[in-house]
N, C-alpha and C positions, 0 to 999 in steps of 0.2 A: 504494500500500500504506500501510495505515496505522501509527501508531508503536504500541506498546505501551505503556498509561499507565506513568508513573514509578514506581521505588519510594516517589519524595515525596507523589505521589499518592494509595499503598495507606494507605502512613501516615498522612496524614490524615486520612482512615478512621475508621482504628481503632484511633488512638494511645492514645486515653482508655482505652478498653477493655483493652487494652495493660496499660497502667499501672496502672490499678485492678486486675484480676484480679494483678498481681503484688505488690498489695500486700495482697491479702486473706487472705492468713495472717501476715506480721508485719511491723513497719516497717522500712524500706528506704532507703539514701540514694543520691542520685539516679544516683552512677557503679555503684550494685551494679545498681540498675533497668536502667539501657542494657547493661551485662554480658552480665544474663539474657536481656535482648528478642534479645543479636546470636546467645548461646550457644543458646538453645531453638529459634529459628527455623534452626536449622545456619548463622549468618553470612547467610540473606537478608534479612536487618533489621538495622537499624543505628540509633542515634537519637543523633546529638551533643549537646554539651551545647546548642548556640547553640539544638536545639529541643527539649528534653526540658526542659530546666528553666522555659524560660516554660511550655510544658503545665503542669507541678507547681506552678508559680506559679497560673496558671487555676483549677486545681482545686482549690488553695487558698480562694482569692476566692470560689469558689463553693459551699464549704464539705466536697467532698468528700472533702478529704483534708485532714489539722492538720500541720504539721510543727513539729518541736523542733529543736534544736542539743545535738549532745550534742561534749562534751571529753572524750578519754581522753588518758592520757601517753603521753607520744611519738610522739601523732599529732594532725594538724592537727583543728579543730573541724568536723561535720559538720553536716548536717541530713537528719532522719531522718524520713520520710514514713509518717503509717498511715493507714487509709481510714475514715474514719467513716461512722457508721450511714445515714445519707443516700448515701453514694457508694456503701452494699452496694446498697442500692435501685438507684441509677444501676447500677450495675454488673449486677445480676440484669436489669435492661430491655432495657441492652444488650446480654449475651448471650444472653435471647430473639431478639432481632432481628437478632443476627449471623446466629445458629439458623437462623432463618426465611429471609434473603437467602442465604447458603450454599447449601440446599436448594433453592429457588429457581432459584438460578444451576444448578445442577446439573439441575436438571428440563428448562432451556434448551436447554442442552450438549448433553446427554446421557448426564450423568454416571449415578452409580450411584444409584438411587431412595432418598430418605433416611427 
């Protein structure tokens, strides 16, 4: 019998896609992003910092996303993640193609016809 890929596996995926789509309505620092990704998927996603923030680092470097440091009082200094006009692009490709594999997988199965 075979194993079930990992959850580290799914991740890998579709971390990008992930992270972009949560940052495409307003900027986000990086503990709010892994919040969202455990709270939206009901807790079957997870993403610590040891992989989430090289991701945001990546997507930094490759221009997708800009981040700043912002200081309020009383709390520590952040960095705050928005998705720039190149990463909507990245972002719009990839959830074509998520679209498309989805369906796909589902046409396999024998899921519901999408």
């Amino acid at each position: 019998m075979q194993e079930q890929p990992s959850d580290r596996e799914w991740k890998k995926g579709s971390a990008e896609l992930l992270v972009l789509s949560l940052l495409e309505t307003r900027a986000k620092h990086g503990y709010e992003i892994s919040k969202l990704i455990q709270m939206r998927s009901g807790g079957a996603l997870s993403f610590h910092v040891t992989t989430l923030y090289p991701l945001l680092y990546r997507l930094e470097e490759r221009g997708l996303v800009t981040g700043r440091w912002v200081e309020k009082a009383n709390q520590r200094r952040r960095r705050y993640y928005s998705i720039t006009p190149q990463g909507r692009k990245v972002l719009r490709s990839q959830r074509e193609s998520w679209r498309e594999f989805v369906a796909a997988i589902g046409r396999v199965i024998g899921g519901e016809h999408a």
